[in-house]
N, C-alpha and C positions, 0 to 999 in steps of 0.2 A: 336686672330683673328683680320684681317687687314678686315674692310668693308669699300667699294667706291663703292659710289652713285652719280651719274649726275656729274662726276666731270669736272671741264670743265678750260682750263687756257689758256687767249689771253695775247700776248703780242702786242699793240696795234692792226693790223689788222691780224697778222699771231693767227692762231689758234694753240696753242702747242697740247691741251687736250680737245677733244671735247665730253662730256655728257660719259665720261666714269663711268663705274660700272663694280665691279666684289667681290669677299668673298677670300682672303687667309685664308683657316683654320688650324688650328694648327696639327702639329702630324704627317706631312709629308712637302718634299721640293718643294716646288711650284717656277717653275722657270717662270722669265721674260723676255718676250722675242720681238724684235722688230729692224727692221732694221734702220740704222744710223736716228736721225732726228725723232724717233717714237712717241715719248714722254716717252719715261721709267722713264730716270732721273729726268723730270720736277714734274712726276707721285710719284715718291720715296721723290724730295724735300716737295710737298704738305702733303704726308704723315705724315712726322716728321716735318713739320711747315715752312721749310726756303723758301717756297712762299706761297703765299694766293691763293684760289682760286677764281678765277672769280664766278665761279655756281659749287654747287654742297658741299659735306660733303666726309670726313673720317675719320674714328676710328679706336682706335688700345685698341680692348679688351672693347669697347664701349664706350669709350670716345677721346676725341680731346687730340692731343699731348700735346698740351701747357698747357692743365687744367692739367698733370701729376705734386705731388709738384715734384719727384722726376723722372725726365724722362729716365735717365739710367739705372734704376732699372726696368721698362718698358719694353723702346726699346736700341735694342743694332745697332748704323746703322753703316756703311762702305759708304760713299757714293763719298769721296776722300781723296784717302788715304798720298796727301802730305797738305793737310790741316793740318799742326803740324807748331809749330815754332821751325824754323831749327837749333837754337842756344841750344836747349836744348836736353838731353840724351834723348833716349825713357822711361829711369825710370823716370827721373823727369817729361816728356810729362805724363805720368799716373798717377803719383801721384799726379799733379798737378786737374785732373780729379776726383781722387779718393777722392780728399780734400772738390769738391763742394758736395760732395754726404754722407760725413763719412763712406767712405769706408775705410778699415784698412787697414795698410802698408803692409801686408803679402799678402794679394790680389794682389797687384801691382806683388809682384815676381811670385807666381802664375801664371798669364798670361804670363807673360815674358817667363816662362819656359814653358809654353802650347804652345806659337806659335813659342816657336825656337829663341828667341832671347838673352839669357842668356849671350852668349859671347863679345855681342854688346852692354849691356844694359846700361853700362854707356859712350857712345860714343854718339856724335849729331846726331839729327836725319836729319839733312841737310847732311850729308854724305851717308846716303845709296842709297842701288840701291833700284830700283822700286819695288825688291820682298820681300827688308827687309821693304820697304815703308807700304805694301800689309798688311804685319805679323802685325808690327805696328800699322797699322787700324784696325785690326781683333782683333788683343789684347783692343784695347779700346772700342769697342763691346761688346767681353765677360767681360769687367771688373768688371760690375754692375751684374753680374750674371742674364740677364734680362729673360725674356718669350716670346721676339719677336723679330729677328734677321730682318734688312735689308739691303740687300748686295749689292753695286751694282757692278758688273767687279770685284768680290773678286782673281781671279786667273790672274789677270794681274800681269804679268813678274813673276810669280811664274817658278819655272824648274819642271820637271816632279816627283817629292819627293814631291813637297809643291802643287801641283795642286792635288794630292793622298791624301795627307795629310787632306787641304780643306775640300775634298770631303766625307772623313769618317768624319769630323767632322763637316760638315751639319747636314750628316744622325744620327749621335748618338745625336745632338740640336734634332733632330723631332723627334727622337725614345722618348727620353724623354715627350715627350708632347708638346713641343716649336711652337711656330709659325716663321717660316724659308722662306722669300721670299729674292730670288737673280737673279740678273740678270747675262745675262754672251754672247758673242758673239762665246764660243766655243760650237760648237752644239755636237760637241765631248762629251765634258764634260758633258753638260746638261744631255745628254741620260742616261748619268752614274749615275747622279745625282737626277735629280728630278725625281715626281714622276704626277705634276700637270702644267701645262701651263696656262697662262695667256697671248696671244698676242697681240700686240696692233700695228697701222698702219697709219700713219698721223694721229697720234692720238686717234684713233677709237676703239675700240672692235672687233679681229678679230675670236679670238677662247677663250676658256676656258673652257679646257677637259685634261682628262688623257694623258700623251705622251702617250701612247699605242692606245688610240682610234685617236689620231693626226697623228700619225704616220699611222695606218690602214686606215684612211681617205684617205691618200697620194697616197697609196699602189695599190689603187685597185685589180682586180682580175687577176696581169698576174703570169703562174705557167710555171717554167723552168720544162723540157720533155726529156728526155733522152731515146732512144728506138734503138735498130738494125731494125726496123721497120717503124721507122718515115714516109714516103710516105703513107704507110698504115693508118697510125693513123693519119697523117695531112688529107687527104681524109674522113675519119671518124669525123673528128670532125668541121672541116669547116664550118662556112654555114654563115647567112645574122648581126648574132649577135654574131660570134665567128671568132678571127684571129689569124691565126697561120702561127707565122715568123720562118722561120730555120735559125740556127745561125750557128750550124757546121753538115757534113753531118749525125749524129744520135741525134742532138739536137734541141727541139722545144722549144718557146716560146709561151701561147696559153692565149689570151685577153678574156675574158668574161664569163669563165668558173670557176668554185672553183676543186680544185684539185681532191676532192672527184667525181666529176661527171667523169673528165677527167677518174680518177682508174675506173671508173663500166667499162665504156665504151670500155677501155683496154681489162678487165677482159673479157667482152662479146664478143670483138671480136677475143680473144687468142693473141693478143699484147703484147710482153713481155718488163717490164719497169726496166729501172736501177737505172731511176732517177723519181722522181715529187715532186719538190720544189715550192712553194710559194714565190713569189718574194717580198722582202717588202723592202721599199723606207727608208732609213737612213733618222732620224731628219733631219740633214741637208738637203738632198734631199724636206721631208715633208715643211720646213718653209722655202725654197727659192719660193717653187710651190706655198704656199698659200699667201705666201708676196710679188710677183713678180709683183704687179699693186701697192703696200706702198712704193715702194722703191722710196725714193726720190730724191737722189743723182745714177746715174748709170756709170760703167765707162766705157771705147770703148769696145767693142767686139774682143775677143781675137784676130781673122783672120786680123779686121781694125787697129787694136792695132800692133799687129806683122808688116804690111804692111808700115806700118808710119813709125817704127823705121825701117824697112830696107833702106826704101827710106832717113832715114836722115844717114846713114853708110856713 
């Protein structure tokens, strides 16, 4: 279990991390999330110790990183994954790890063969690409066999095999009992993935709920209407706290209503339905809507964006 209370980190006058608090608990993927500049990564180095905090405490399993003797055995973190020295194989990069900890040489291959690197292992690790870079942080994670995973962008330059790959091997770290926080910018993947959110926004505290209730937050109540009757039933349901848009001529969209009212209503009127969907807003969708006032860096607008580069043809 990952607990942050009041955590809070200035760098001179800029505020990274202001009086943040939240519980990652073990046994599920709790992903983090935050756009560019949020404080994620600031949030992740405080956790495992490589900055202090200005105000504020965190524990990993109820005590401070640094008081761990053995901290790999602990925490397992990713948080960049070309932090290696380049002159050396990825085996010797781990055994080199596994030597501070007395971890045994078989371990070392172990991982190697867990995350896919077997072919590579005694090649530099200054030569890979970003995704054998990726594999190579993830392996010296799992190396200490620990209880709390911190991940941050673990699927960067992964191909669609090792982003699959990842992702069942989150969920079988939590199925286990694990405590599993990762961040990631693919809201794709997240959906797939976690199971708990933690958001944060200039720093702040913006959510901390279930994807499914963040996502149903997003959503509100519009239900896609399909009917040879529509005229009928947009007349029917209309009024000062319900809107209904047509999209094609036998399909409605209807704002204010849960679908269940929408079917009596049908029912009672002899309306016949083909279709009545609930419309629900994709992660993606949900954390651009709730994060669109965090956003700290913004870029042109697609129309002004387009308009500028014709003008420069």
């Amino acid at each position: 279990m990952i607990e942050v209370r009041g955590l809070t980190k200035r760098y001179g006058e800029k505020i990274a991390v202001s009086d943040l608090s939240f519980t990652v608990q073990p046994g599920i993927v709790t992903g983090f999330l935050g756009p560019n500049g949020s404080g994620k990564s600031t949030t992740m180095r405080m956790i495992i110790g490589l900055d202090r905090p200005t105000a504020g405490s965190v524990t990993v399993d109820g005590r401070r990183y640094r008081d761990f003797a053995a901290p790999l055995t602990e925490v397992g973190a990713l948080l960049e994954a070309r932090a290696v020295h380049t002159g050396r194989s990825a085996f010797n990069h781990l055994l080199a790890l596994a030597q501070t900890h007395g971890i045994p040489r078989r371990r070392v291959d172990e991982v190697i063969d867990l995350v896919g690197l077997a072919e590579v292992a005694r090649k530099r690790a200054g030569g890979f690409s970003l995704g054998m870079g990726q594999r190579l942080g993830i392996a010296s994670a799992l190396l200490a066999d620990p209880s709390t995973f911190i991940l941050d962008e673990p699927v960067n330059g992964l191909d669609p095999e090792g982003i699959r790959w990842i992702r069942n091997l989150l969920k079988a770290l939590a199925a286990e009992g694990r405590t599993v926080f990762v961040s990631s910018h693919l809201m794709s993947e997240m959906a797939l993935t976690a199971e708990h959110l933690i958001v944060i926004g200039r720093g702040r505290l913006i959510a901390d709920t279930s994807v499914e209730e963040f996502v149903r937050r997003a959503s509100g109540t519009v239900v896609r209407v399909r009917t040879p009757q529509a005229s009928k039933l947009r007349d029917l349901l209309i009024s000062a706290d319900v809107t209904v848009t047509s999209v094609v001529s036998d399909t409605l969209e209807v704002t204010g209503l849960p679908s269940e009212r929408i079917g009596e209503a049908a029912a009672g009127a002899g309306v016949t339905l083909y279709e009545l969907t609930p419309q629900q807003a994709s992660l993606e969708e949900a954390f651009m809507d709730l994060t669109r006032d965090a956003v700290e860096f913004h870029g042109a607008a697609s129309a002004g964006a387009a308009a500028a580069l014709e003008g420069q043809v």
